[in-house]
N, C-alpha and C positions, 0 to 999 in steps of 0.2 A: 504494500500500500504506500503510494507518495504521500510522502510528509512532511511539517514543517514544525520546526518546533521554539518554543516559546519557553525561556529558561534563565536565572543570573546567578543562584546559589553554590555552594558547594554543593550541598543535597542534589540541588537541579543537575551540578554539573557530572555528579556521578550516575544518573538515571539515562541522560545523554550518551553518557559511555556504550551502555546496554542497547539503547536504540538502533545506535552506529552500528552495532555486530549486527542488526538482523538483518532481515530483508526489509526493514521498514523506514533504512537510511534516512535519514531527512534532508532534502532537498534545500534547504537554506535552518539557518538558527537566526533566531533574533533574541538578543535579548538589551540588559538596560546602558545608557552609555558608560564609559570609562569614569570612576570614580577617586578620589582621596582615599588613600589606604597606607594603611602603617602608619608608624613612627614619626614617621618624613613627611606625610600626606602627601607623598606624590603621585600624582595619576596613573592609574591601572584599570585595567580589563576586569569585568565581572570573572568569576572562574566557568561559567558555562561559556566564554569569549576564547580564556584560557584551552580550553579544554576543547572548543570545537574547531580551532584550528592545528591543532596536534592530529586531530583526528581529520583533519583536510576535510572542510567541512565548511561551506559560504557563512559569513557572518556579518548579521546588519542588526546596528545598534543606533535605532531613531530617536529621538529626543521622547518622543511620547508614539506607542506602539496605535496607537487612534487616529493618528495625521492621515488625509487623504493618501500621500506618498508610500506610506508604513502600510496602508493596507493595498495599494498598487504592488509594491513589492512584495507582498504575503500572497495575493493573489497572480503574480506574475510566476510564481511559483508550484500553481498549478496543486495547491494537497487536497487530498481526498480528507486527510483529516488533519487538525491542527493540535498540537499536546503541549500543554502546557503545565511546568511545573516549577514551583517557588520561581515566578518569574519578578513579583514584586511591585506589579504596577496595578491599577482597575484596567481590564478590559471593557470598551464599553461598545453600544451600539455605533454605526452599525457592525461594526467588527466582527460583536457576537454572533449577527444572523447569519454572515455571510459564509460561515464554515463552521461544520461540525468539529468542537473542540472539547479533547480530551484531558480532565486536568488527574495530577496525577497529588494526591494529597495526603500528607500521612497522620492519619488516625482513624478509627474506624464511626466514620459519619452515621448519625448526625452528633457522636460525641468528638468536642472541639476542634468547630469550625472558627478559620480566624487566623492570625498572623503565625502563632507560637504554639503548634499542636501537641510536637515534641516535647518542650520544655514544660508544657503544663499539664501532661501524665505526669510526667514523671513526680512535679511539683507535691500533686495532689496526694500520689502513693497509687496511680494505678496499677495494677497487676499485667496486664496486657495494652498493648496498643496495636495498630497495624496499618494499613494502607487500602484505600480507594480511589479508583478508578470512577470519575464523574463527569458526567456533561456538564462542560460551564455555561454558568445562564447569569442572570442579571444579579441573582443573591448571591449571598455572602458565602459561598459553598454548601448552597442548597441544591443545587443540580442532583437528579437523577442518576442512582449508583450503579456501574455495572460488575463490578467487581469488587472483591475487598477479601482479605486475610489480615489473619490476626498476628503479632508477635509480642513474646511476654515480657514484661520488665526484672530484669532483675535487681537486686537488693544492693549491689556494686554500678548498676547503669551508672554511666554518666551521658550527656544530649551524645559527645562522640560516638561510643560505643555503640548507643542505640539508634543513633541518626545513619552510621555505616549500614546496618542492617536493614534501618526501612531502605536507606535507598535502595539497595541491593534485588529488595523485595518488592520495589515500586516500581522496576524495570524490570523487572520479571511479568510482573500484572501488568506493566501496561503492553510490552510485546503480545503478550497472551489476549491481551484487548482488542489490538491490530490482528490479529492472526484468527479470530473466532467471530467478532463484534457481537459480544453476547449482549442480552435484552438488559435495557433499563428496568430500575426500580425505584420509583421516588422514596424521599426519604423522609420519616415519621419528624416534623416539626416537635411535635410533643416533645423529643428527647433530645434537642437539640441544645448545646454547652457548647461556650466562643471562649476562644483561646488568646485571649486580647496581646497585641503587644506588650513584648517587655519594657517596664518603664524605670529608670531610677532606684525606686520606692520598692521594685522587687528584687535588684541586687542585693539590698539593703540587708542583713543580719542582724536582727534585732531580739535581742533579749527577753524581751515582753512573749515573747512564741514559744513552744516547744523545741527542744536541742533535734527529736528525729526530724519535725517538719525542716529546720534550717537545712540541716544533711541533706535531705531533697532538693532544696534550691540550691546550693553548692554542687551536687551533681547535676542538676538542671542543665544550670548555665556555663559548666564546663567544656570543652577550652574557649569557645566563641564568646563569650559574655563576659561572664565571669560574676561572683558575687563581693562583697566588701562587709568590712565591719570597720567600727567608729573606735578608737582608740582613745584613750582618757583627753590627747593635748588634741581631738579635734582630726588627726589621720587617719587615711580612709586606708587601709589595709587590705588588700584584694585578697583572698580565700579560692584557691584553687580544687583544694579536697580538707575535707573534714572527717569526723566520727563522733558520732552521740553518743553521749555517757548517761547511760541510766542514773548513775549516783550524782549529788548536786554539786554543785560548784562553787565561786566567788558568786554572791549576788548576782541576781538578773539584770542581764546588760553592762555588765562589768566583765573588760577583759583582763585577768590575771594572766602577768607575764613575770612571776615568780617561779614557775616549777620547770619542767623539761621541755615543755610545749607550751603557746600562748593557748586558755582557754577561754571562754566564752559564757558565763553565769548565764541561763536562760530559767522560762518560768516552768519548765519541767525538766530535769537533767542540766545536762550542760554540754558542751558542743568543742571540743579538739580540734585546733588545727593545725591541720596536716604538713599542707602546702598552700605558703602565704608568698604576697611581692608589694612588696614598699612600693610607692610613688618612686617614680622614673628611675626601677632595677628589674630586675629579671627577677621569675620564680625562684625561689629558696624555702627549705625545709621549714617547717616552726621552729627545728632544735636551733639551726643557723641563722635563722632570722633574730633568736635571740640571744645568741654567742655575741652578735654583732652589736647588740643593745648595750650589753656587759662587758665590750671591752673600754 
């Protein structure tokens, strides 16, 4: 089947990978222009930009994927069907009528539709998650499923470990989308949960919570994100990995950094950290993070 595909994440760019092997090559990729990235903010390619020219592969990155031109070239392109996934922008009319488009989304709808599907399983403590295959249509990832499996969370996830996996599994399903075009089945509104972007407020490690809920969002927003805690003089200390301590700590919200590791006083247990990184250094242990306090 000619295709065209519509993409700018890492997640996007490793499901891209998978399409490339089939017969279902896509005919052109678009995704969003060249952004600020790193340290340096010097301008770089999306990684589905990356990744589709490795894979010799046309690449068109229009300012906005809506402009009459943007859909002249989608349509010059001739796809039977369009796939889109974490490409990052509203697709909107007429765009949507003009081609049957496949978005490829990982959780299993209608639980968390929305920006961060990933990170808020894992947040909440779900036990599984997995991947659907939907028609995109005007809602918010309310389109019509045609596909979907499940994959579990574990107790060590972090978004890494579990974001390689959906994608792996989302190019899978979606080949298999291409290769069969099995029936739609709308999806039940009633149990529909939005996975809002992440904002500030939820990097945030705050004391007032439970020590296993924070573990969660430390492994959440692990390596892309990242979480932070609030240090006595005002430092935002980033948290790479953590562990909850059933037994209690320094007061909630107080970080002790007297014993081997900086802990975390929270309002049930208390919260280890593992792997922290000071303002403008690289990741380093708790132990050497605080060798370095104490010389």
């Amino acid at each position: 089947m000619r295709t065209v595909y519509l993409g700018t994440s890492d997640f996007a760019a490793a499901v891209l990978g998978r399409l490339a092997e089939s017969e279902h090559r896509p005919a052109l990729v678009v995704t969003r222009p060249d952004r600020p990235r790193g340290r340096g903010r010097r301008l770089a390619p999306p990684p589905v930009a990356e990744r589709a020219l490795a894979l010799g592969l046309e690449v068109f990155q229009p300012d906005s994927v809506n402009d009459d031109d943007a859909r002249a070239r989608i349509s010059a392109a001739a796809p039977e069907t369009v796939c889109v996934c974490a490409f990052g922008a509203l697709i909107k009319e007429p765009l949507l009528s003009e081609h049957l488009m496949l978005n490829v989304h990982p959780s299993l709808l209608p639980r968390w539709r929305g920006a961060a599907p990933v990170e808020r399983a894992i947040m909440v403590g779900d036990a599984e998650t997995g991947v659907s295959i939907m028609r995109v249509t005007a809602g918010l990832d309310s389109g019509p499923v045609c596909l979907v499996d499940t994959e579990p969370i574990g107790p060590q996830d972090t978004y890494g470990s579990l974001a390689a996996r959906l994608a792996g599994l989302g190019g899978e399903l979606l080949v298999r989308a291409l290769d069969g075009s099995p029936p739609f089945i709308e999806q039940d509104d009633a149990g529909a949960t939005y996975a809002e972007k992440i904002t500030p407020d939820d990097r945030r490690l705050r004391g007032s919570r439970a020590a296993a809920e924070l573990e969660r969002v430390v492994r959440a927003l692990h390596p892309h994100i990242g979480a932070n805690v609030e240090l006595a003089d005002g430092t935002l200390l980033g948290v790479h990995a953590a562990r909850a301590l059933a037994s209690p700590g320094p007061p909630a919200g107080v970080v002790s950094l007297d014993g081997e590791l900086p802990v975390l006083g929270c309002a049930e247990g208390a919260l280890e950290l593992l792997s922290v990184q000071p303002p403008g250094r690289r990741p380093m242990s708790g132990e050497d993070f605080l060798r370095g306090l104490r010389r």
